[in-house]
C-alpha positions as CSV (number, residue, x, y, z in Angstrom):
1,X,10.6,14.8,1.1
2,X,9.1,15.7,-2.4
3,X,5.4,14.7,-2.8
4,X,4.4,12.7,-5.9
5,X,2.5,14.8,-8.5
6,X,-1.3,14.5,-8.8
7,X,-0.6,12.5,-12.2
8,X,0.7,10.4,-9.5
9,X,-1.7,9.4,-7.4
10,X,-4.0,8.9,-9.5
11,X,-1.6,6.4,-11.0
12,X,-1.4,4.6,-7.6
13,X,-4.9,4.7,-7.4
14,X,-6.0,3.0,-10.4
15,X,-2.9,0.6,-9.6
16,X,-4.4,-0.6,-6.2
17,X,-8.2,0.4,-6.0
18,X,-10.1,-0.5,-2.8
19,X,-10.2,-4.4,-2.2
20,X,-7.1,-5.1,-4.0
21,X,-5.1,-8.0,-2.5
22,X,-1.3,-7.2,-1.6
23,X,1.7,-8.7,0.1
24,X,3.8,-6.8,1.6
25,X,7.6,-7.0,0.1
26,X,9.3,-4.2,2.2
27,X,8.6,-1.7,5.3
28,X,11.5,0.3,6.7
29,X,9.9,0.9,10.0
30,X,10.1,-1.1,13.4
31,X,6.5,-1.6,13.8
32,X,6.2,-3.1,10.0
33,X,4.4,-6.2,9.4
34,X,6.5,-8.8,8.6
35,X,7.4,-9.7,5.5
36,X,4.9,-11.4,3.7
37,X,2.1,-10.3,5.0
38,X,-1.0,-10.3,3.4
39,X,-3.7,-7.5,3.4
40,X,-6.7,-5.8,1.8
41,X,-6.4,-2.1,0.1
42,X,-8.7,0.6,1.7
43,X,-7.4,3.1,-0.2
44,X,-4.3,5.3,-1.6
45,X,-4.2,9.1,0.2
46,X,-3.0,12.3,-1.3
47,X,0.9,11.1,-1.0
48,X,0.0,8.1,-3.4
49,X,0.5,5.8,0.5
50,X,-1.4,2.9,0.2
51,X,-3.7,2.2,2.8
52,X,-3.7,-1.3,3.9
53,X,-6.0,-2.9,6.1
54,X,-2.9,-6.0,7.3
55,X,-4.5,-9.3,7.7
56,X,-2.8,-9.5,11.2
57,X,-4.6,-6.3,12.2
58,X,-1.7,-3.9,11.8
59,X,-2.7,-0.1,10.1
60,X,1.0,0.7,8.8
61,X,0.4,3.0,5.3
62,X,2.8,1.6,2.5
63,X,4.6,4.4,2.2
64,X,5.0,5.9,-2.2
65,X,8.8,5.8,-3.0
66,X,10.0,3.9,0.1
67,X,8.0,0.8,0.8
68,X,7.4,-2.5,-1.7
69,X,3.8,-4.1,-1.9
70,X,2.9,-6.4,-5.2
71,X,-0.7,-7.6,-5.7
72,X,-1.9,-10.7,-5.0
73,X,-5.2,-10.4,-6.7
74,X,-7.4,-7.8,-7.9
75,X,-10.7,-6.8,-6.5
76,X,-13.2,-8.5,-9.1
């Protein structure tokens, strides 16, 4: 796997800052919320993942370049 550049992250960052809304569109992974899924932005870590605290309590990272996530709303 090839990590995103800085330029990057710091992209993703400014694209979901902390308290952003999201809804999750895609998770390859068993555990996944499903679909739909609603949750609040912590953060984005140095591989550009989104941290995402999931409304029904789950702690899966949106993974940069293989899961989907689209805002709901912004943080102001």
């Amino acid at each position: 796997m090839r990590f995103p550049s800085r330029e990057m992250v710091d992209a993703v960052r400014n694209s979901y800052p902390a308290g952003t809304r999201v809804e999750l569109v895609r998770m390859r992974d068993v555990q996944a919320p499903p679909v739909g899924t609603q949750g609040t932005v912590i953060g984005v870590d140095d591989t550009a993942s989104v941290i995402v605290a999931w409304d029904n309590g789950s702690g899966l990272n949106v993974i940069y370049g293989e899961d989907i996530i689209r805002k709901v709303s912004d943080n102001d």
